[in-house]
Biopython code that builds the backbone (N, CA, C, O; Angstrom):
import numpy as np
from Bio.PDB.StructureBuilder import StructureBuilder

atoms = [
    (1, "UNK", "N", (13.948, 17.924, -5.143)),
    (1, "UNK", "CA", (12.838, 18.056, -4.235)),
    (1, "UNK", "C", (11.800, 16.982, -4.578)),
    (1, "UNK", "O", (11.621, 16.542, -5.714)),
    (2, "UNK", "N", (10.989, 16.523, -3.238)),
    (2, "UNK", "CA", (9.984, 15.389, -3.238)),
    (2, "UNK", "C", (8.788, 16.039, -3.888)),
    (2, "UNK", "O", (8.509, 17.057, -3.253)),
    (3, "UNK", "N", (8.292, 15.923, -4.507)),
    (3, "UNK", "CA", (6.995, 16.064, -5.138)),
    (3, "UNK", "C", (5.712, 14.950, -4.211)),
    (3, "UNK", "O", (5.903, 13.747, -4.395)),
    (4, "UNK", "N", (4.775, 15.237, -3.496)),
    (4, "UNK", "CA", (3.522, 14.265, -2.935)),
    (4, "UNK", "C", (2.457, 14.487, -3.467)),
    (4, "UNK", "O", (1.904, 15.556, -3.724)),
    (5, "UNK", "N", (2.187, 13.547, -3.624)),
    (5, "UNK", "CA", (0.384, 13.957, -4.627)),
    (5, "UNK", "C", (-0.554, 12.477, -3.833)),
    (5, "UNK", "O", (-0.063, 11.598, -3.126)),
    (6, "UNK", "N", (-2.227, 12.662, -4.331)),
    (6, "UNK", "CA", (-2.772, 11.429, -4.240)),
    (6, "UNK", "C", (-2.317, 11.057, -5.444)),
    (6, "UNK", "O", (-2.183, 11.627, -6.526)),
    (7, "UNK", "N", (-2.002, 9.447, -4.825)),
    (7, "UNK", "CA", (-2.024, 8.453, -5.640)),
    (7, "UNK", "C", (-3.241, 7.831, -6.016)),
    (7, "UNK", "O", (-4.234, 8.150, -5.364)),
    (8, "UNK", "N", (-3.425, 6.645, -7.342)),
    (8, "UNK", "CA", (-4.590, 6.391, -7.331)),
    (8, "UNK", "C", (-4.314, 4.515, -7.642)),
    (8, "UNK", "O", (-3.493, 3.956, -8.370)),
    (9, "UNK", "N", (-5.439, 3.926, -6.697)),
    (9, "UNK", "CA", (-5.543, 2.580, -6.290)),
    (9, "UNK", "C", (-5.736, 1.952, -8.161)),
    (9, "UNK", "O", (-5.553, 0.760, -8.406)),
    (10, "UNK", "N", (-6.042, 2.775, -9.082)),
    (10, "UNK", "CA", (-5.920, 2.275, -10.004)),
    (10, "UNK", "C", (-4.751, 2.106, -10.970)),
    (10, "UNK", "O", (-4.645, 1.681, -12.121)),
    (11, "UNK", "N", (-4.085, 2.501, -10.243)),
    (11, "UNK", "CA", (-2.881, 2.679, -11.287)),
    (11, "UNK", "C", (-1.916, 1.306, -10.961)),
    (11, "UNK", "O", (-1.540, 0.961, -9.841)),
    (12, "UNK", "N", (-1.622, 0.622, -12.255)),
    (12, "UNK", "CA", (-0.832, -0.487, -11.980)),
    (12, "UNK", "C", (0.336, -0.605, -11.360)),
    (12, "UNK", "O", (0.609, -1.722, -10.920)),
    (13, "UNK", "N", (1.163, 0.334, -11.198)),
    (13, "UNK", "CA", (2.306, 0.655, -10.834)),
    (13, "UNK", "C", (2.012, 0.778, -9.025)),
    (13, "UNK", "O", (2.590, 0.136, -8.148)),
    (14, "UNK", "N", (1.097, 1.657, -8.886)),
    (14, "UNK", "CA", (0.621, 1.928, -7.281)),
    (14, "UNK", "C", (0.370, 0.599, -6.784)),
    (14, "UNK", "O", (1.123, 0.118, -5.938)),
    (15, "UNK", "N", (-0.943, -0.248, -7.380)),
    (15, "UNK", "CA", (-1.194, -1.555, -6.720)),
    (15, "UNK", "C", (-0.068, -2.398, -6.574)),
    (15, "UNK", "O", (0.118, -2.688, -5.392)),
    (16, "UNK", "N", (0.607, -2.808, -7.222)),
    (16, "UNK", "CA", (2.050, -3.911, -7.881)),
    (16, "UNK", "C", (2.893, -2.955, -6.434)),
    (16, "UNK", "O", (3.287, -3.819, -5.651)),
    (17, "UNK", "N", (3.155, -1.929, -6.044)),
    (17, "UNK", "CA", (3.965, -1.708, -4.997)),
    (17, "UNK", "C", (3.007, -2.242, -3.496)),
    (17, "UNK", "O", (3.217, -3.271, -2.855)),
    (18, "UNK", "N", (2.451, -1.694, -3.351)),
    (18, "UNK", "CA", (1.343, -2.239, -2.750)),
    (18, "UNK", "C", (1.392, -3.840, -2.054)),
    (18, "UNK", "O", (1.718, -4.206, -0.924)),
    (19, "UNK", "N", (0.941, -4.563, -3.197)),
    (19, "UNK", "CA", (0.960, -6.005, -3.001)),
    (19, "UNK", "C", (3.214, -6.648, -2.771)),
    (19, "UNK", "O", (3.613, -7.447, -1.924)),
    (20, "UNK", "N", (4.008, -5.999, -3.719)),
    (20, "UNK", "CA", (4.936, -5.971, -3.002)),
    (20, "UNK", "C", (5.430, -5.609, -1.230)),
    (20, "UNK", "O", (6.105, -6.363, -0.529)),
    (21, "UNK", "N", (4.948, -4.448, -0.877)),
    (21, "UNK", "CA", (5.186, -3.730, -0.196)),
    (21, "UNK", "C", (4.739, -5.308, 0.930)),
    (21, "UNK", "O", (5.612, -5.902, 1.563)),
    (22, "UNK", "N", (3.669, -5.604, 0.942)),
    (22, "UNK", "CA", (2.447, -6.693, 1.744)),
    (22, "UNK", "C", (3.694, -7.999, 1.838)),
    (22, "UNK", "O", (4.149, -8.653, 2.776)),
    (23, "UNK", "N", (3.863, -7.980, 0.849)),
    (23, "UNK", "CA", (4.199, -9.566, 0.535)),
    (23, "UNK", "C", (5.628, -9.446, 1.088)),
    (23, "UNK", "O", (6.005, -10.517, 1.563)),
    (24, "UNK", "N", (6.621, -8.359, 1.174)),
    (24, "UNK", "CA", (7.952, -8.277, 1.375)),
    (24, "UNK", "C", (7.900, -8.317, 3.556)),
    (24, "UNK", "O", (8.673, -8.869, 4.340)),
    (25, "UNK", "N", (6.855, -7.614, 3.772)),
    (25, "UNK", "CA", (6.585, -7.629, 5.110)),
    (25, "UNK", "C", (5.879, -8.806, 6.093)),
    (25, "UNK", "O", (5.848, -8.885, 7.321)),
    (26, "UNK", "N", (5.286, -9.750, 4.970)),
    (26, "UNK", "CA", (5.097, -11.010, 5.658)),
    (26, "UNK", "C", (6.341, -11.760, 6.097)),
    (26, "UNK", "O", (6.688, -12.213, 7.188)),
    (27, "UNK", "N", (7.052, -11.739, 4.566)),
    (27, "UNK", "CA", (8.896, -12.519, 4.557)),
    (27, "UNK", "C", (9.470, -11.877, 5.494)),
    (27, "UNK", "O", (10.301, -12.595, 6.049)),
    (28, "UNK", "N", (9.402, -10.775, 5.957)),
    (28, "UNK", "CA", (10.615, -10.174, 7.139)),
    (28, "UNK", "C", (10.008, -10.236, 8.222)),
    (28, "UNK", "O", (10.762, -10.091, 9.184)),
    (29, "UNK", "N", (8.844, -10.407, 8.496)),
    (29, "UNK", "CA", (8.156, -10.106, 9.884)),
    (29, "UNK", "C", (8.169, -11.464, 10.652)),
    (29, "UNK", "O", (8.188, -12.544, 10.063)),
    (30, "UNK", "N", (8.158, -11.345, 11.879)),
    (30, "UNK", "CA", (7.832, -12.656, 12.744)),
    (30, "UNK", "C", (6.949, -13.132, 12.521)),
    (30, "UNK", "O", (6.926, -12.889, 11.315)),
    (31, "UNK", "N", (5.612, -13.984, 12.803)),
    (31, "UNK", "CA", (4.856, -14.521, 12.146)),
    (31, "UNK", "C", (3.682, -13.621, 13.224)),
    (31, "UNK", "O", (3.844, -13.241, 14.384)),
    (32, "UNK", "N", (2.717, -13.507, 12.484)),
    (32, "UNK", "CA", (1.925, -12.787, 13.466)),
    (32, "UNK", "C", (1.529, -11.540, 13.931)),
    (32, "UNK", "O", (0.691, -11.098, 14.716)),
    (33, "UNK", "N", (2.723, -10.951, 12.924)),
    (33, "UNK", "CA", (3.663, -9.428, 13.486)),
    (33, "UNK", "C", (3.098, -8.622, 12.356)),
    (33, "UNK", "O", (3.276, -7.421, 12.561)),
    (34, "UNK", "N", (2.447, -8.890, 11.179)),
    (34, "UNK", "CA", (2.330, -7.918, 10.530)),
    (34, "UNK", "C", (0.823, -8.227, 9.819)),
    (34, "UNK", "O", (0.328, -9.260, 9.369)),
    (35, "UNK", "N", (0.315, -6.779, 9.941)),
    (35, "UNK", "CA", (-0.771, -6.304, 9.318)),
    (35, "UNK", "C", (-0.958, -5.378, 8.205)),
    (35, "UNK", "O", (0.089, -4.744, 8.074)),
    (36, "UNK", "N", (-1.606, -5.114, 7.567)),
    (36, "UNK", "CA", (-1.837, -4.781, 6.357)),
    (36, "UNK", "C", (-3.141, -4.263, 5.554)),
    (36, "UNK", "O", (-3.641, -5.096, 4.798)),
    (37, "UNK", "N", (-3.706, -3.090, 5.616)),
    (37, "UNK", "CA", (-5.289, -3.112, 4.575)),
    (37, "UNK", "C", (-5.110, -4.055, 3.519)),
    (37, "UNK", "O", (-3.912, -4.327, 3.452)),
    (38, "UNK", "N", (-5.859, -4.747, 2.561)),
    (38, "UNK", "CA", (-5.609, -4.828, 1.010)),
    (38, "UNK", "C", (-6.318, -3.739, 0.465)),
    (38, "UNK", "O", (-6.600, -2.686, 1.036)),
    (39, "UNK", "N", (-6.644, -4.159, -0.956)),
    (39, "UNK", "CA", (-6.616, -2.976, -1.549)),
    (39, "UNK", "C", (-8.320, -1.923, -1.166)),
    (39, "UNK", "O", (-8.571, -0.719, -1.103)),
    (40, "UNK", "N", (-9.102, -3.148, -1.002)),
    (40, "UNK", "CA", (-10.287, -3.149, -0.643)),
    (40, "UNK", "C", (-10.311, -2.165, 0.714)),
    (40, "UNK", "O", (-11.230, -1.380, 0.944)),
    (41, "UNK", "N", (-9.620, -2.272, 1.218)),
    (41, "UNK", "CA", (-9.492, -1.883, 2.503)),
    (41, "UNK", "C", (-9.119, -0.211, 2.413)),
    (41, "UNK", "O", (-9.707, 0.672, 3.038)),
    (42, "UNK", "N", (-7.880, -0.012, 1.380)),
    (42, "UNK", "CA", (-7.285, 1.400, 0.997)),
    (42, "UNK", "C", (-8.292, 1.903, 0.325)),
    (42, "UNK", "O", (-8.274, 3.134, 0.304)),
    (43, "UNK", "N", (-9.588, 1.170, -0.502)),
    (43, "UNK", "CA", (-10.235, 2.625, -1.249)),
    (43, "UNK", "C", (-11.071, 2.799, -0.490)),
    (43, "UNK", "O", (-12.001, 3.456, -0.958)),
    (44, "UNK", "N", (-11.210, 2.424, 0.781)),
    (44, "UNK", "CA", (-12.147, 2.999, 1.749)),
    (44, "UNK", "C", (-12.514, 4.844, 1.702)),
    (44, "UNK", "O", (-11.371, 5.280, 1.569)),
    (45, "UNK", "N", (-13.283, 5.867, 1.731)),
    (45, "UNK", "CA", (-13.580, 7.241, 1.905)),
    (45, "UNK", "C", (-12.374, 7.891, 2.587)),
    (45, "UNK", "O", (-11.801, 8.931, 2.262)),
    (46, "UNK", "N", (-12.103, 7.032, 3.633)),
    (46, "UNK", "CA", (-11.616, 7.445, 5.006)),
    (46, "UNK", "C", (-10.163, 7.653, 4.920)),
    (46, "UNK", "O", (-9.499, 8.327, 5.708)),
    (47, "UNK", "N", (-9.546, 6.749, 3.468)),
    (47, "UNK", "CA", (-8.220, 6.595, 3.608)),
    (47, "UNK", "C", (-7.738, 7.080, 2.094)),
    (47, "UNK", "O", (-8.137, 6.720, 0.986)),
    (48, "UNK", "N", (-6.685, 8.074, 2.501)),
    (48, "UNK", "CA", (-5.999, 8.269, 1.404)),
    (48, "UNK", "C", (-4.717, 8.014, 1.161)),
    (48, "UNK", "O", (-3.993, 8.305, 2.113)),
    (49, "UNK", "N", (-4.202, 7.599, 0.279)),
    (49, "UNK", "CA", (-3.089, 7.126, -0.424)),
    (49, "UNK", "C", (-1.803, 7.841, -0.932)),
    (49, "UNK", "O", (-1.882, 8.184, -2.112)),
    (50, "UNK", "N", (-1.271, 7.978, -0.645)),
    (50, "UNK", "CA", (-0.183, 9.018, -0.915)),
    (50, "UNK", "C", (1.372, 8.496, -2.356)),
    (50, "UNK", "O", (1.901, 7.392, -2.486)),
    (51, "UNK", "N", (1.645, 9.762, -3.139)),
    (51, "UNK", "CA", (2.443, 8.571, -3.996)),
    (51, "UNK", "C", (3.551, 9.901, -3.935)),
    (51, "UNK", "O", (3.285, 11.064, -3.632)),
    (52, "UNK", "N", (5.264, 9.147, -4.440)),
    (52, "UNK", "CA", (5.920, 10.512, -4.426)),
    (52, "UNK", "C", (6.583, 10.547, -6.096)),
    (52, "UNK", "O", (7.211, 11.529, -6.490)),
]
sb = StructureBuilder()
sb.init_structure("model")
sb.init_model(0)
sb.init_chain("A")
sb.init_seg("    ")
for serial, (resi, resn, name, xyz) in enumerate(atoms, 1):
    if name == "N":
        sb.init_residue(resn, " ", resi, " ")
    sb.init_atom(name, np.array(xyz, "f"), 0.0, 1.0, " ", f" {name:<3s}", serial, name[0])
structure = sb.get_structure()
């Protein structure tokens, strides 16, 4: 079974997927085609982060 919790923007492991996650979707995407918060953007109030 999946276990979901907040994740936290500080944790090295969370960011490092993160900036993967960004960087793997520029390389596959058409040009133009993909958007993204950075991290600045995720510790916003508004947005929470999810880890499994």
């Amino acid at each position: 079974m999946m276990a979901v919790h907040t994740a936290s923007l500080e944790d090295p492991a969370v960011r490092d997927l993160i900036a993967y996650h960004q960087q793997d979707m520029e390389e596959m995407s058409p040009p133009g085609t993909s958007w993204a918060l950075d991290l600045s953007g995720l510790s916003g109030p508004s947005v929470t982060v999810l880890g499994a």
